[in-house]
N, C-alpha and C positions, 0 to 999 in steps of 0.2 A: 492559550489556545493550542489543543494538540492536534495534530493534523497526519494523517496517514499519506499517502505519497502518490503510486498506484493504482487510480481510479478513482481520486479523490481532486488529485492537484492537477495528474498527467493522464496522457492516454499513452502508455505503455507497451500496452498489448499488442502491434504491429510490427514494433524490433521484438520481440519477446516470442513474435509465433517464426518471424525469420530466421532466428537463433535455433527455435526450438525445432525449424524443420531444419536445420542444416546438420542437427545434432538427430536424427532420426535418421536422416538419409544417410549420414556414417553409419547408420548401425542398423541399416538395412531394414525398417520399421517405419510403415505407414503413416505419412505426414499428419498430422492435423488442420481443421481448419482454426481461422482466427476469430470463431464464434465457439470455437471447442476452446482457446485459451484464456478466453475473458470467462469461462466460467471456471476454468481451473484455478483462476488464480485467486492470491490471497492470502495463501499460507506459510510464503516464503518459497524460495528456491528448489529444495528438495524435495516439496509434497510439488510442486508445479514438476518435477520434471518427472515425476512416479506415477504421474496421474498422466502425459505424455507416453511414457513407455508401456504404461499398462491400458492406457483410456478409460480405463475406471478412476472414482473418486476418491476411492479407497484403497487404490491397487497397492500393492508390494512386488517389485521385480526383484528378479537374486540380487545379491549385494554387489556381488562382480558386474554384472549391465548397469546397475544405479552407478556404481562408482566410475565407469567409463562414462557413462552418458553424464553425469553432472562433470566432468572434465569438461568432457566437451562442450556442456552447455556455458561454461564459464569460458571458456574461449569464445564460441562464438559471439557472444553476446555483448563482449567487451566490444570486441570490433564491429557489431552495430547497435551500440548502446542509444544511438539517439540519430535515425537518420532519417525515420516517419513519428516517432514519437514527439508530441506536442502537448500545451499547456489546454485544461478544456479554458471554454470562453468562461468570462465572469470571475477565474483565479486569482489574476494578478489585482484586478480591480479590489476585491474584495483583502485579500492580502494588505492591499495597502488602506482600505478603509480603517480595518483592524489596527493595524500600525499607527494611525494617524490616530486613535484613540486611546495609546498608549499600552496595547493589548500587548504581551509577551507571547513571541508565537514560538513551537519546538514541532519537530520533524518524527514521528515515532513511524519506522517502515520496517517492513518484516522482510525488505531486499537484503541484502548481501551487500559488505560498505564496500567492497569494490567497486560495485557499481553504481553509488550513489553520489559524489562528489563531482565525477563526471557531467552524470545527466542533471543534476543540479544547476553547475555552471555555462553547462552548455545552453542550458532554455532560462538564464538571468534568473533564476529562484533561490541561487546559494546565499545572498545578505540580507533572507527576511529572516531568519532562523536563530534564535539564540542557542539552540542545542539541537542536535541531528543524533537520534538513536535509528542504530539500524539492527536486523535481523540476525545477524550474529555477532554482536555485542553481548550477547547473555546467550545463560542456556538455554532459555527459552523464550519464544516470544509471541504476540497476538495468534491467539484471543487470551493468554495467560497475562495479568496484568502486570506482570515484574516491568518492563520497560516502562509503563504508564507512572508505577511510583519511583522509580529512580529518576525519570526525567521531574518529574514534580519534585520529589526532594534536592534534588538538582539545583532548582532554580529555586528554593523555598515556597513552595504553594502546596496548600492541603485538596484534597480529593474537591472540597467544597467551591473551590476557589477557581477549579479547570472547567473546560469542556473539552470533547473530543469530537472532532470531523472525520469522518470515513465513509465508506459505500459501502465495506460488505460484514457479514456476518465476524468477523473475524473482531471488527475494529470496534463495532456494537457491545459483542459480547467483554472484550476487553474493558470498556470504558463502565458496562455493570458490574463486571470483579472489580473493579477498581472503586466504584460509586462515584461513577464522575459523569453528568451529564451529557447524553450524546448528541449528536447532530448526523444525519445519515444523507447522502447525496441521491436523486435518484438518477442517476446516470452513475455511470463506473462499473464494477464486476462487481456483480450479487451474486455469483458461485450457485447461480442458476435457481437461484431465490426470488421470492417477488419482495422489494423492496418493504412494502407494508409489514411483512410479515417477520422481519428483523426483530423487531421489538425496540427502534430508536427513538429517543425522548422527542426528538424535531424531526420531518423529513424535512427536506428542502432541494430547491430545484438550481442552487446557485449561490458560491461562497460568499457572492453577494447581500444575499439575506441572512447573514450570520451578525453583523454590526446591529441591524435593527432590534435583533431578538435576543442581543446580550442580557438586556437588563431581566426580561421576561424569564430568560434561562436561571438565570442568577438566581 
């Protein structure tokens, strides 16, 4: 079971829009809301904080502002890495339904590992995890499927063998380069997508109902 982190496990987006307006307000650039963050995110750190300086989706700010503002954004964000960020309901439970079926769970997040160990241990989800890949462990990562097969080779399991849980476009399209079965939440950041429209093998409204539907995915 591969599991995305950010919209998936956590609800993030609240230290994430506090960082990212402290990291605005240095640099003298109109805050966002925290209805603007949950759609930026998903792409990992850089495209989140470019999409911030610019407010476009696409944007590209000089290299000199990116480079000051993701300083700063990794500053700020350490220091409140986890202080409204919380588990959605239905996680832990299903987490452990999973487990109790002898399910092998792995962590594939397109965060930055500095900040993942932390908010891991801080909200008790650091000892469900047999493996934890994050966003700059490679040179690439979601929707690019390299992380998906290195963690499967990892642990020895073929494409056929995985499913993948996430929320947004990113974790979707990763798990069909991959040809691994998806599962898509509808709650999380859809990067301003309508859920349906992802193209994920299950929706589903709760990590809950992923034990049920193993066999059926299978």
């Amino acid at each position: 079971m591969l599991f995305d982190l950010d919209g998936t496990l956590v609800d993030s987006a609240p230290d994430i829009t506090i960082s990212l307006n402290l990291m605005l307000e240095e640099l003298s650039i109109s805050s966002c809301s925290l209805a603007q963050a949950r759609d930026w995110m998903g792409n990992g750190a850089g495209r989140l904080i470019k999409r911030a300086l610019t407010g476009q989706v696409d944007g590209e700010p000089s290299a000199g502002l990116f480079q000051r503002a993701h300083k700063l954004f990794l500053e700020f964000y350490v220091q409140h890495i986890c202080e409204e960020s919380m588990i959605f309901p239905g996680v832990v439970e299903g987490l452990n339904q999973l487990r109790d079926r002898s399910c092998v769970l792995a962590l594939i997040t397109n965060k930055p590992r500095v900040f993942v160990p932390q908010l891991l241990q801080t909200l008790k989800l650091d000892d469900y995890f047999a493996c934890v890949s994050c966003g700059d462990d490679l040179p690439v990562n979601k929707p690019d499927p390299m992380q998906l097969y290195k963690v499967m080779e990892g642990l020895g399991f073929q494409a056929s063998q995985a499913l993948m849980v996430g929320d947004s476009a990113s974790d979707i399209n990763a798990a069909k380069a991959a040809n691994v079965t998806s599962f898509c939440l509808r709650y999380g950041y859809h990067q301003g997508k309508g859920v349906d429209a992802l193209g994920a093998d299950y929706i589903i409204d709760s990590v809950t109902e992923i034990a049920d539907n193993i066999q059926q995915a299978a």
